[in-house]
Every structure is written in C-alpha cells, then in structure tokens.
N, CA, C and O atoms as a CHARMM CRD file, in Angstrom:
* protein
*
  336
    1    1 UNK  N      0.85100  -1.16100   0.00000 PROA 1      0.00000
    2    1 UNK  CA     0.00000   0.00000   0.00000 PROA 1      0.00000
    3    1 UNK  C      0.90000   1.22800   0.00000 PROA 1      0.00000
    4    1 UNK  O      1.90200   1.19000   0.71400 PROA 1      0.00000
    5    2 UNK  N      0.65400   2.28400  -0.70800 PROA 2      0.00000
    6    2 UNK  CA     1.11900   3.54700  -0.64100 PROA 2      0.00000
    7    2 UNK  C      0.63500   4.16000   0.19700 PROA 2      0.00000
    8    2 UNK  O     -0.33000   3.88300   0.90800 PROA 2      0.00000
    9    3 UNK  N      1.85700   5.84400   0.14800 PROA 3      0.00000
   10    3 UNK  CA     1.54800   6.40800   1.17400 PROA 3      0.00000
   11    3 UNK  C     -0.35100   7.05800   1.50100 PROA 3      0.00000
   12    3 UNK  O     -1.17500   7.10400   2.41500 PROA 3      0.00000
   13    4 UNK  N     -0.17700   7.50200  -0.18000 PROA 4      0.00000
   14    4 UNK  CA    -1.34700   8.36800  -0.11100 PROA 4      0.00000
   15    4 UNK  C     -2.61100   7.06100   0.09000 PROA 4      0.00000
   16    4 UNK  O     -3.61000   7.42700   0.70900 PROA 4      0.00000
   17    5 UNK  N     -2.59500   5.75700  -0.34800 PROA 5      0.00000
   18    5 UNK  CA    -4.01900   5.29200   0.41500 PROA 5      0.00000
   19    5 UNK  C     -3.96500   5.02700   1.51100 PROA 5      0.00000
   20    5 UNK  O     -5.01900   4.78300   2.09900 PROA 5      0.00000
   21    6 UNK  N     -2.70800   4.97300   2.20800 PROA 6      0.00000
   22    6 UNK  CA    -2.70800   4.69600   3.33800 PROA 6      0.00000
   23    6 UNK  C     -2.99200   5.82000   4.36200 PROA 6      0.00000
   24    6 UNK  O     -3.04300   5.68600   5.58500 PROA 6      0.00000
   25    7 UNK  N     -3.13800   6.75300   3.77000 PROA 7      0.00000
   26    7 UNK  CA    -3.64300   8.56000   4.49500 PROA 7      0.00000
   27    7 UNK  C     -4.96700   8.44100   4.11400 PROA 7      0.00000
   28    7 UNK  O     -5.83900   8.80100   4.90500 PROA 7      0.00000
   29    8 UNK  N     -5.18700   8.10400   3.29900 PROA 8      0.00000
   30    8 UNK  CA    -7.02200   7.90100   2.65400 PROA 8      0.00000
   31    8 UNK  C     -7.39200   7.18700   3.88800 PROA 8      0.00000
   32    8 UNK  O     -8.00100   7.95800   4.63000 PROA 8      0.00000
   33    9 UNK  N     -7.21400   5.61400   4.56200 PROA 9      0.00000
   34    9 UNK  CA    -7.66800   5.20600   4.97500 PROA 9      0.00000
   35    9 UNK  C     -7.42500   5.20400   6.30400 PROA 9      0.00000
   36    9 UNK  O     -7.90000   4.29700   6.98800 PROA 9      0.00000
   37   10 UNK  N     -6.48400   6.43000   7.00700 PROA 10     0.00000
   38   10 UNK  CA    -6.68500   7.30400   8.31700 PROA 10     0.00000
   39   10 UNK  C     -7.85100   8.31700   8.36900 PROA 10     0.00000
   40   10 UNK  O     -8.77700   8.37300   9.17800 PROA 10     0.00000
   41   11 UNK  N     -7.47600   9.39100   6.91800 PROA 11     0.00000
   42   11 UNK  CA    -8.68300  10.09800   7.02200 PROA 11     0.00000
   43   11 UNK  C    -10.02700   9.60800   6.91200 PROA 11     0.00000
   44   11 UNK  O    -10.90100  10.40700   7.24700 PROA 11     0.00000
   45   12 UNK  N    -10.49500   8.14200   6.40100 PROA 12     0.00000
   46   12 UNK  CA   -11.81500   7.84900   6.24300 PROA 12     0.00000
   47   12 UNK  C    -12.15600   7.23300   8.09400 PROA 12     0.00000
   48   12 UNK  O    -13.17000   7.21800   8.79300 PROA 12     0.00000
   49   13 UNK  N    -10.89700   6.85300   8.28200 PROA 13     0.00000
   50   13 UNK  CA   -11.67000   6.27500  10.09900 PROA 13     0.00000
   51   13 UNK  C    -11.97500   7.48200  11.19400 PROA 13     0.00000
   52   13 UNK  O    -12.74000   7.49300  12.15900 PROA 13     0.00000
   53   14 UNK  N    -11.04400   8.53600  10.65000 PROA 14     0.00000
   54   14 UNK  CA   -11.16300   9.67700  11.67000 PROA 14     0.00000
   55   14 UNK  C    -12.29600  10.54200  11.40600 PROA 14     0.00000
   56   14 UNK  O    -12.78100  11.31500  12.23200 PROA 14     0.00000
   57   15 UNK  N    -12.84200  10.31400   9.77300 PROA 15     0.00000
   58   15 UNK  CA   -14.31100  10.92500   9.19600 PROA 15     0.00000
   59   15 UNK  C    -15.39800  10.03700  10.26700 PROA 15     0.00000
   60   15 UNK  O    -16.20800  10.57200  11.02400 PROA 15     0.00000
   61   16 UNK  N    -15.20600   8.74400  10.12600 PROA 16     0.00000
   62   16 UNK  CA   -16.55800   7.68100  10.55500 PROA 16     0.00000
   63   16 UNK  C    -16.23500   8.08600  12.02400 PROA 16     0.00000
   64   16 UNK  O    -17.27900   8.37600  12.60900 PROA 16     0.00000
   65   17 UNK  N    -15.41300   8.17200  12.60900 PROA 17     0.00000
   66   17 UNK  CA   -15.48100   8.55500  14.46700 PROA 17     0.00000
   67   17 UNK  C    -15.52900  10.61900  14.51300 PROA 17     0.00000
   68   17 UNK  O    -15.49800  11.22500  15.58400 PROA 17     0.00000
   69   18 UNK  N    -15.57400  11.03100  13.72000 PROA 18     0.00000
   70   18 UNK  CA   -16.13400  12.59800  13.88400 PROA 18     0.00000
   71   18 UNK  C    -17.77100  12.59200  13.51900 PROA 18     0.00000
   72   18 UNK  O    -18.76100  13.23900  13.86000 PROA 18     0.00000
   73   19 UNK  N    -17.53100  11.71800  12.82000 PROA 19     0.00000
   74   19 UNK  CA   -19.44400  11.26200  12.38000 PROA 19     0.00000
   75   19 UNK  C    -20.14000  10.32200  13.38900 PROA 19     0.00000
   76   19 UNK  O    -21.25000   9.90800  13.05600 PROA 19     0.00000
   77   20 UNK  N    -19.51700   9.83700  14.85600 PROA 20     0.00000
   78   20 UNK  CA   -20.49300   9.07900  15.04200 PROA 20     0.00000
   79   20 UNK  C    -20.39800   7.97300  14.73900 PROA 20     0.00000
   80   20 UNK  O    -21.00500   7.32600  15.59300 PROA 20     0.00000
   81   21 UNK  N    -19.89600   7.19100  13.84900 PROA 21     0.00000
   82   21 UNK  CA   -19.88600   6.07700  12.51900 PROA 21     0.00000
   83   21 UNK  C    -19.38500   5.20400  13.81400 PROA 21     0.00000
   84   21 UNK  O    -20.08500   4.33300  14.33100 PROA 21     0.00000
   85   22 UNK  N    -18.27800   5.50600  14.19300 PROA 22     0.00000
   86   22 UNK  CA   -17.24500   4.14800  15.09900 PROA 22     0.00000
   87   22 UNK  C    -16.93300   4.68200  16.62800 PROA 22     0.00000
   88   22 UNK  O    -17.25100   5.78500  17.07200 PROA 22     0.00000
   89   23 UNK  N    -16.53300   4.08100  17.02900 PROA 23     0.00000
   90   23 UNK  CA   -15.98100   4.55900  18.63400 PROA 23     0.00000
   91   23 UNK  C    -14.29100   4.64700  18.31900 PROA 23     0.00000
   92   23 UNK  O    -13.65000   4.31900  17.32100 PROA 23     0.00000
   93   24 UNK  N    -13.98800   5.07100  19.25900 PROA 24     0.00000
   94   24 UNK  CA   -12.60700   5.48200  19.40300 PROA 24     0.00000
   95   24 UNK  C    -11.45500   4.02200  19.35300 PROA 24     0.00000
   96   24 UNK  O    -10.43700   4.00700  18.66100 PROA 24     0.00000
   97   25 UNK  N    -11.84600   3.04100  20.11800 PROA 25     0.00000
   98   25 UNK  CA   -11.73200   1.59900  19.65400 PROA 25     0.00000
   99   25 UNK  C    -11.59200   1.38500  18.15100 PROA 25     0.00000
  100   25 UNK  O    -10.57500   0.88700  17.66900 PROA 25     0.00000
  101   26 UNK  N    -12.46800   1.70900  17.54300 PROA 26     0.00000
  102   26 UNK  CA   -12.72000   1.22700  16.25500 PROA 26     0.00000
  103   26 UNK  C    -12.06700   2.06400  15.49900 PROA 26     0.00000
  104   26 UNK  O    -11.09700   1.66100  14.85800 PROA 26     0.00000
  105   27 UNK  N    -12.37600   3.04800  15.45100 PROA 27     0.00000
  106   27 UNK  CA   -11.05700   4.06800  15.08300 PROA 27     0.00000
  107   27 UNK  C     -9.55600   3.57800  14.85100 PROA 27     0.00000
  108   27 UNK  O     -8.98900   3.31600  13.79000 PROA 27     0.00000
  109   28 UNK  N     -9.07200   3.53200  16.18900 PROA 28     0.00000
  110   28 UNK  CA    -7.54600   3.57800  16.15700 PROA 28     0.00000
  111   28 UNK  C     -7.16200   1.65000  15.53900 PROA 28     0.00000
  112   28 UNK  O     -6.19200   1.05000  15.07500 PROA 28     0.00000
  113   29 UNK  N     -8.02200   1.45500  15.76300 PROA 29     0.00000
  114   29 UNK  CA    -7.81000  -0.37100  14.75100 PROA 29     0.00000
  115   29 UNK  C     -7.83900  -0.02800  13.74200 PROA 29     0.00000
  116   29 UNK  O     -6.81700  -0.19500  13.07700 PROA 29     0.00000
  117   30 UNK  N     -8.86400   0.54000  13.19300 PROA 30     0.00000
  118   30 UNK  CA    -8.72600   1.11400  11.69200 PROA 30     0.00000
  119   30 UNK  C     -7.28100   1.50400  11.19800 PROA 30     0.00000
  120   30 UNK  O     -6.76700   1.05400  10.17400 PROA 30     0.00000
  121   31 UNK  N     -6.76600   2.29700  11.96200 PROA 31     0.00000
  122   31 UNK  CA    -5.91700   3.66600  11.89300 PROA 31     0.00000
  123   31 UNK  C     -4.48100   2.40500  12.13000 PROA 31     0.00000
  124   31 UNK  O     -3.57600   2.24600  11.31100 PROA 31     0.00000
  125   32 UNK  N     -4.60100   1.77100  13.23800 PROA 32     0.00000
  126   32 UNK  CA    -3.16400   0.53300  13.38400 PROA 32     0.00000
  127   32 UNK  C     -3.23100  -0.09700  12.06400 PROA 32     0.00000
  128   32 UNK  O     -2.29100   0.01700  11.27700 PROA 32     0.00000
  129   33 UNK  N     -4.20400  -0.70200  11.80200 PROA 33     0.00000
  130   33 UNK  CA    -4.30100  -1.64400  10.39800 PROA 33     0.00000
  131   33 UNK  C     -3.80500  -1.08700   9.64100 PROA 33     0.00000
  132   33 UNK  O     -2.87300  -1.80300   9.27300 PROA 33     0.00000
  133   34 UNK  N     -3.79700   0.13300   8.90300 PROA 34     0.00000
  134   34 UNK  CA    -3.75700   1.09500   8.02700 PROA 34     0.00000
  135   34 UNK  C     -2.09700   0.92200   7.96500 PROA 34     0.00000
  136   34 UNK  O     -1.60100   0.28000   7.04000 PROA 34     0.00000
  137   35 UNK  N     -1.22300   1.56000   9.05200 PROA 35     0.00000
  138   35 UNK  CA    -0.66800   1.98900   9.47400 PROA 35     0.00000
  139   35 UNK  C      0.67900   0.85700   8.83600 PROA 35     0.00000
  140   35 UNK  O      1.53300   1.00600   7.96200 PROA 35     0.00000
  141   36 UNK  N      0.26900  -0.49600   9.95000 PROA 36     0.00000
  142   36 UNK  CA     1.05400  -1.67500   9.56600 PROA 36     0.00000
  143   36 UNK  C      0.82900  -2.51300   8.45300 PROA 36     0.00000
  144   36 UNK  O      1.57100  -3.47600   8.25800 PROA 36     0.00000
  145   37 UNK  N     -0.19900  -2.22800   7.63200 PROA 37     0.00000
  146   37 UNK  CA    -0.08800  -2.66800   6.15700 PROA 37     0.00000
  147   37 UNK  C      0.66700  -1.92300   5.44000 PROA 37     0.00000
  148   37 UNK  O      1.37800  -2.46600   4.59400 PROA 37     0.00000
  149   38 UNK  N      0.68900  -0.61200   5.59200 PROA 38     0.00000
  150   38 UNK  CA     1.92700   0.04300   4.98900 PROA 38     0.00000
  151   38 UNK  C      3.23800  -0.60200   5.12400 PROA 38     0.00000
  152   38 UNK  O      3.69600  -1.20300   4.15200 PROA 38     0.00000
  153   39 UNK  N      4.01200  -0.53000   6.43300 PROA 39     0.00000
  154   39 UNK  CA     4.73800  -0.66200   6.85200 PROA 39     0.00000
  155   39 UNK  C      5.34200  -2.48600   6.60900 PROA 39     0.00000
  156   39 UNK  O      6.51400  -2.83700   6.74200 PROA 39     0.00000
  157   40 UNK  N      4.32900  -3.28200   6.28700 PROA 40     0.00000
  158   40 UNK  CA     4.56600  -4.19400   5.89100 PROA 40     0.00000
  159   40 UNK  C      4.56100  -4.80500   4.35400 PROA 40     0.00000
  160   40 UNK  O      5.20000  -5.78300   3.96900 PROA 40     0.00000
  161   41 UNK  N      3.65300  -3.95500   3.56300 PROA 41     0.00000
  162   41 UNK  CA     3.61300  -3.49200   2.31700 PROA 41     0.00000
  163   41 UNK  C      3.89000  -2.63200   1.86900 PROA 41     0.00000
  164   41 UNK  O      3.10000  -1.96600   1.20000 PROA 41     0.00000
  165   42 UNK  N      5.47500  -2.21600   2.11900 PROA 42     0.00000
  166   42 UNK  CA     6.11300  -1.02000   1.94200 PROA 42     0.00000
  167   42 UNK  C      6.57300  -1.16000   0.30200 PROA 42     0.00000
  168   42 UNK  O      6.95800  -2.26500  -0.08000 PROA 42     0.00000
  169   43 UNK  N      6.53400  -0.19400  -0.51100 PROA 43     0.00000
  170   43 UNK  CA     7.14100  -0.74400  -1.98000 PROA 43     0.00000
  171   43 UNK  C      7.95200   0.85400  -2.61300 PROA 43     0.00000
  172   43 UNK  O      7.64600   1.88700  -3.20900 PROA 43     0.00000
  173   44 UNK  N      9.31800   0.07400  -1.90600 PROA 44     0.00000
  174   44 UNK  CA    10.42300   1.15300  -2.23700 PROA 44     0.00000
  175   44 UNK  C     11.49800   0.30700  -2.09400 PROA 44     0.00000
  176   44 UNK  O     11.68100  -0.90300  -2.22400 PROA 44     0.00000
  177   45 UNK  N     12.48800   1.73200  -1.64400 PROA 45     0.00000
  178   45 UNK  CA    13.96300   1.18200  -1.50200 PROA 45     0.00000
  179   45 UNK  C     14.26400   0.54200  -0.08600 PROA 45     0.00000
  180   45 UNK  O     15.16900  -0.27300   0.09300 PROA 45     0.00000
  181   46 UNK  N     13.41300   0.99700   0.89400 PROA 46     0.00000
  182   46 UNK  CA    13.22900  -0.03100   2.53800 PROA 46     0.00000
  183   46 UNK  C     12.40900  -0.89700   2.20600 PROA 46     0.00000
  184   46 UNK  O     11.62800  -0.89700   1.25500 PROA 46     0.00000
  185   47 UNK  N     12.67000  -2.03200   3.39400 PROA 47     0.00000
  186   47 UNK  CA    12.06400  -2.98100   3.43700 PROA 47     0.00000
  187   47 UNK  C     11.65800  -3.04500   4.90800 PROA 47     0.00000
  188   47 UNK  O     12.41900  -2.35700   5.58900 PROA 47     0.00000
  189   48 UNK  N     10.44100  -3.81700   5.80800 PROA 48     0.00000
  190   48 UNK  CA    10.65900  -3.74300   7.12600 PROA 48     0.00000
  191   48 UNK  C     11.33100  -4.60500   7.49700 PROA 48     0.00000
  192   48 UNK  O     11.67500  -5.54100   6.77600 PROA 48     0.00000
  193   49 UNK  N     11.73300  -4.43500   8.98100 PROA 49     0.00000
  194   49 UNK  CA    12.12600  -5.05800   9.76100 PROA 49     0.00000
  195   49 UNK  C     11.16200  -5.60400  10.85100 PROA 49     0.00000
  196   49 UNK  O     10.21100  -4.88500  11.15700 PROA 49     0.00000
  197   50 UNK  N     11.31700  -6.83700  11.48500 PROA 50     0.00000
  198   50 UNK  CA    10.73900  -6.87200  13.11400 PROA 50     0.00000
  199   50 UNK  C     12.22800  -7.08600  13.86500 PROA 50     0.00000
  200   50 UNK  O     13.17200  -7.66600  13.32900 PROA 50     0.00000
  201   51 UNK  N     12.24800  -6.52700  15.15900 PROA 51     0.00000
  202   51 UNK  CA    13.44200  -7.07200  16.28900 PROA 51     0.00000
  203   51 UNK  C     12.48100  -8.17700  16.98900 PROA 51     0.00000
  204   51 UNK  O     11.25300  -8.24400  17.02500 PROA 51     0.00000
  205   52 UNK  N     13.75500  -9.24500  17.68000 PROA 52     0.00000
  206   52 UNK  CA    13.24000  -9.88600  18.71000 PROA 52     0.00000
  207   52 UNK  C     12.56100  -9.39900  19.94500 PROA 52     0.00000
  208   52 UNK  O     12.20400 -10.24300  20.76600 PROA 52     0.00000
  209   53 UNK  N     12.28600  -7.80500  20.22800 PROA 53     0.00000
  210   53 UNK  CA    11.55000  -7.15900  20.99800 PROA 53     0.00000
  211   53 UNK  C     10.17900  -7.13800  20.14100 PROA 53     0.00000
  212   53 UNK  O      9.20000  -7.30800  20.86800 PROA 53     0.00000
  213   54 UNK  N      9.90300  -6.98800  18.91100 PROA 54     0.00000
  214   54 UNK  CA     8.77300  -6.99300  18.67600 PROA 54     0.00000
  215   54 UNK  C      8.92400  -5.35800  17.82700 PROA 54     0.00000
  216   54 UNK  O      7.99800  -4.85500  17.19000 PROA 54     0.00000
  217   55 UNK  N     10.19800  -4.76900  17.99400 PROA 55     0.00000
  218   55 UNK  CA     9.82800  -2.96400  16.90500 PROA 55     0.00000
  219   55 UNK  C     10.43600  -3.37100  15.87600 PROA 55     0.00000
  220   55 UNK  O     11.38000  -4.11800  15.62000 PROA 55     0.00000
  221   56 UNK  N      8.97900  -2.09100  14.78700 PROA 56     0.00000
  222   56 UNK  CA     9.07100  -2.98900  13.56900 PROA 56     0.00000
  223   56 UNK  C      9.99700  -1.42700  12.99400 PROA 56     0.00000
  224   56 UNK  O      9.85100  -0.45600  13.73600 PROA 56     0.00000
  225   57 UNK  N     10.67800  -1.27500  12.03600 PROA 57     0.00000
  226   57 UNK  CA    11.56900  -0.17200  11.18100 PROA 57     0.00000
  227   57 UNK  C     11.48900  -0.52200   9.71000 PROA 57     0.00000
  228   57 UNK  O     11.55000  -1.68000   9.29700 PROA 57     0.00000
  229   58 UNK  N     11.36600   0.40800   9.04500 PROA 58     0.00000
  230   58 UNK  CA    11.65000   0.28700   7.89800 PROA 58     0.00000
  231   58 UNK  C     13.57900   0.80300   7.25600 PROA 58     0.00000
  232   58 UNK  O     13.90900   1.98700   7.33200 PROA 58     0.00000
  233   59 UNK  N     14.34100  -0.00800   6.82900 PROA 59     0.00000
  234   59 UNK  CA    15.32100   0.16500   6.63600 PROA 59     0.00000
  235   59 UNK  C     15.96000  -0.50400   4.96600 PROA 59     0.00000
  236   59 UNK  O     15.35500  -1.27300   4.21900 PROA 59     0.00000
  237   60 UNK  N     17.34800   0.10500   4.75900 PROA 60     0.00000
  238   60 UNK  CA    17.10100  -0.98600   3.41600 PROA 60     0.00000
  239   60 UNK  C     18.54100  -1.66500   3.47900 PROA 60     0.00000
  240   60 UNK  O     19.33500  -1.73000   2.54100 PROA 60     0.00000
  241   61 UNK  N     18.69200  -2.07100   4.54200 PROA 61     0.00000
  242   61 UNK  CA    19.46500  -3.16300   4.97600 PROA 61     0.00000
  243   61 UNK  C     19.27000  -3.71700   6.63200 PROA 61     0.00000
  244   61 UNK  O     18.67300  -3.09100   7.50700 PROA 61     0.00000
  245   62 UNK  N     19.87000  -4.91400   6.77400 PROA 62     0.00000
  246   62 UNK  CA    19.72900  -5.20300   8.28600 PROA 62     0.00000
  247   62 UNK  C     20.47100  -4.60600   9.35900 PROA 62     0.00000
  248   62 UNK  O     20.03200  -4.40700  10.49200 PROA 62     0.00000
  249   63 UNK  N     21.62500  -4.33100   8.93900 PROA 63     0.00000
  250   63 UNK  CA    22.76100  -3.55600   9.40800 PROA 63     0.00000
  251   63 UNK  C     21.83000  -2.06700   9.94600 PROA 63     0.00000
  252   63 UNK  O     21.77800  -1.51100  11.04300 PROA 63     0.00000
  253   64 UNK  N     21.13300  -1.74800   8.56000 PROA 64     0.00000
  254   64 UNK  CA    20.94500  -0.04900   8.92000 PROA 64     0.00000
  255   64 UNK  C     19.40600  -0.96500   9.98300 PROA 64     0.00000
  256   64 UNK  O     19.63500  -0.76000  11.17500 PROA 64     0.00000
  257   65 UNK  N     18.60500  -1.47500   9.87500 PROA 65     0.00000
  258   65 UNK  CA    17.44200  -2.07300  10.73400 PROA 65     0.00000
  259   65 UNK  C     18.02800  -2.01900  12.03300 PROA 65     0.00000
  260   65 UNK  O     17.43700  -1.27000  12.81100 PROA 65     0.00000
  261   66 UNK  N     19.34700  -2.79600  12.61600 PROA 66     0.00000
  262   66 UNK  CA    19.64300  -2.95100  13.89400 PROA 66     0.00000
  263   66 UNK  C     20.44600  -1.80400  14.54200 PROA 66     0.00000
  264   66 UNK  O     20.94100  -1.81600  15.67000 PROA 66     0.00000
  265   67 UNK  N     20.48800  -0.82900  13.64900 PROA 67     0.00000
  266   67 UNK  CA    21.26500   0.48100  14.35200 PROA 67     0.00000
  267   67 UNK  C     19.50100   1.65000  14.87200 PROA 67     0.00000
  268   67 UNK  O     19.25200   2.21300  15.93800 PROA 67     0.00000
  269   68 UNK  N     18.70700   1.58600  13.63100 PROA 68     0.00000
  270   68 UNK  CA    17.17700   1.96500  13.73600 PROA 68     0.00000
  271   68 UNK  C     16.81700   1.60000  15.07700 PROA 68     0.00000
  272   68 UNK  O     16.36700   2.27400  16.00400 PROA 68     0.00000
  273   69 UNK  N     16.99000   0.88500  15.01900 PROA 69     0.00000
  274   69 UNK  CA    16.20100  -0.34200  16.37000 PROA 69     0.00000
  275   69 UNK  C     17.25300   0.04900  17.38500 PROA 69     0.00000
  276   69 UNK  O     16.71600   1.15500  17.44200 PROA 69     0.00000
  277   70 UNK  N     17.87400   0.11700  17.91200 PROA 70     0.00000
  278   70 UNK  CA    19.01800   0.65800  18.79200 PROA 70     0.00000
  279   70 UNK  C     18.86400   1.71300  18.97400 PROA 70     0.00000
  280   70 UNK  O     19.53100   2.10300  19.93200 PROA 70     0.00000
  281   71 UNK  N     18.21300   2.53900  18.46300 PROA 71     0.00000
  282   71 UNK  CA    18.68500   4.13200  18.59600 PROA 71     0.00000
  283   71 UNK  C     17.11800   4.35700  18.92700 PROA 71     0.00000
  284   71 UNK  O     16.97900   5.51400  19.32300 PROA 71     0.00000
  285   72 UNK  N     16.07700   3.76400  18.90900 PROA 72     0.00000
  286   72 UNK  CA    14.29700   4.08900  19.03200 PROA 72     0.00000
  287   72 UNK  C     14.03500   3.31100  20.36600 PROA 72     0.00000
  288   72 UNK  O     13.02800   3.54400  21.03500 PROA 72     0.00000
  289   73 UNK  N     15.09200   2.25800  20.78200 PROA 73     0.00000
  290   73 UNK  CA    14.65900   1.30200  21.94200 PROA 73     0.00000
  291   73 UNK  C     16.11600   0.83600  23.00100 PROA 73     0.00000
  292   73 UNK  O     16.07400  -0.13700  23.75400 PROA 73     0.00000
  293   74 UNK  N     17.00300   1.49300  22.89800 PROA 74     0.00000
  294   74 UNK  CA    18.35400   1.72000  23.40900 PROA 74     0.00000
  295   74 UNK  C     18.13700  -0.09800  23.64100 PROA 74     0.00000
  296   74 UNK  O     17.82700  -0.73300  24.65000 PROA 74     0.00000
  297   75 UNK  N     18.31700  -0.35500  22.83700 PROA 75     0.00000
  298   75 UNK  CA    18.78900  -2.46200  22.84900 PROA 75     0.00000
  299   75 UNK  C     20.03800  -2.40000  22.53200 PROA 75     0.00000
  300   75 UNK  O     20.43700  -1.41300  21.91300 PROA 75     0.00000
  301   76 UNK  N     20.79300  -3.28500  22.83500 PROA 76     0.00000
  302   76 UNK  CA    22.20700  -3.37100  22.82200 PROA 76     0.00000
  303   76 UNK  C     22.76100  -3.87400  21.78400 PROA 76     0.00000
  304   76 UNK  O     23.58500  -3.28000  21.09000 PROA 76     0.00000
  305   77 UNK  N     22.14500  -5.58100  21.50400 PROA 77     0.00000
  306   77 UNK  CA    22.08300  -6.07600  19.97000 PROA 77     0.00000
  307   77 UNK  C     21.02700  -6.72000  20.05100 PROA 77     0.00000
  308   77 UNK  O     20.74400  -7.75100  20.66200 PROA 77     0.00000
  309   78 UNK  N     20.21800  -5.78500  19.13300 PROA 78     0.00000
  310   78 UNK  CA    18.81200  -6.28800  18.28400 PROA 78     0.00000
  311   78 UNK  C     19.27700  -7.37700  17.70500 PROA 78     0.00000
  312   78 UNK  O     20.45900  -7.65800  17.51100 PROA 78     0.00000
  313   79 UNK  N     18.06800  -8.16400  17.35100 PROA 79     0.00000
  314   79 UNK  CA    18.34600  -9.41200  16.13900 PROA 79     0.00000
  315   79 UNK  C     17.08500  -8.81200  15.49200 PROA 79     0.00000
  316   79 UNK  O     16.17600  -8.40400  16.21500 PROA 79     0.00000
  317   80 UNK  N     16.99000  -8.73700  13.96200 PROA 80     0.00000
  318   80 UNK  CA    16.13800  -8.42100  13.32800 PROA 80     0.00000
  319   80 UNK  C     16.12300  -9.35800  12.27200 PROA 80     0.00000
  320   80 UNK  O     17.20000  -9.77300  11.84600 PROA 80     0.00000
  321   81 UNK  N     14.98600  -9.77900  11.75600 PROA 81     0.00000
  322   81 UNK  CA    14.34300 -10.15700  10.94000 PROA 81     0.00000
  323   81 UNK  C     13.13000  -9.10300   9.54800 PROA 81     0.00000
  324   81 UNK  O     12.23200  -8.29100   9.77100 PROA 81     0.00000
  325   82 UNK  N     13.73000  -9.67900   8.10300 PROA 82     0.00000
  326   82 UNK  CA    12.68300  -8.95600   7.37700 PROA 82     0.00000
  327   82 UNK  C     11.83100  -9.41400   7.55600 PROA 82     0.00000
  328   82 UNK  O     11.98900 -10.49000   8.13200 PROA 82     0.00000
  329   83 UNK  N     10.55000  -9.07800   7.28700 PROA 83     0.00000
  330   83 UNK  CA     8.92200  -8.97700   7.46300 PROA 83     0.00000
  331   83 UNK  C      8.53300  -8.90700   5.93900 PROA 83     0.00000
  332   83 UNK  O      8.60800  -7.89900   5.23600 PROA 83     0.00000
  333   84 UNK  N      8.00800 -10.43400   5.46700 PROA 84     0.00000
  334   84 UNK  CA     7.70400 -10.76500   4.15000 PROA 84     0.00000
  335   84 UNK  C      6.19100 -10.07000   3.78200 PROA 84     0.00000
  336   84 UNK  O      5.69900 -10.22200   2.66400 PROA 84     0.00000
C-alpha cells in the first residue's frame, strides 16, 4: 500500500469517528491496520524489519534495521528479521 491510500484510509476512520460512525476503539484499529499494512507493504527502496523485541523499522538493509532499532529502543544487539 502507498503512502497516499494509506492517508485515505486514516482520514476515512477519523471521518466515521467525527461522524459518530465508530468509537474510538474502532477508530484507532482502523488507523493501526492502516498503518502496519503500509509498513509491511512497503514498496520502495526499505524494506521492514521486526526485532526480537517486537519494533518494527523500515530500513534498506539489516545492518541499517539494527542500528534503527538501537537508537528508538536503546537495545544493545537487536536481532532483526525482514517482514515478508
């Protein structure tokens, strides 16, 4: 997913919870989903990452992933894995 549908489909959950449409719950699931389909259907020069903590980075190597991840979660040595 790209950036811009992936902003489409923040602004349509934050339309349906200013309307009434969803609860705030429902909202921010919307808005996570959105969020990590990007991030996992990223289509560029990064790719994601997950660490064995569970933070996900977009980087376009593992090297640059476990310095990302180090510097957002002060871990000492991440192990990272790409995210197919």
């Amino acid at each position: 997913m790209d950036r811009i549908a992936t902003l489409r489909r923040i602004e349509s959950a934050l339309s349906d919870f200013e309307a009434g449409e969803t609860d705030l719950e429902g909202c921010e699931g919307r808005i996570r989903a959105a969020v990590r389909t990007f991030a996992t259907e990223f289509d560029g020069e990064l790719s994601a990452y997950r660490s064995d903590a569970g933070t996900v980075v977009l980087a376009a190597s593992e090297r640059e992933a476990r310095e990302r991840v180090r510097e957002l979660t002060d871990a000492e040595a991440p192990t990272v894995e790409p995210i197919d």
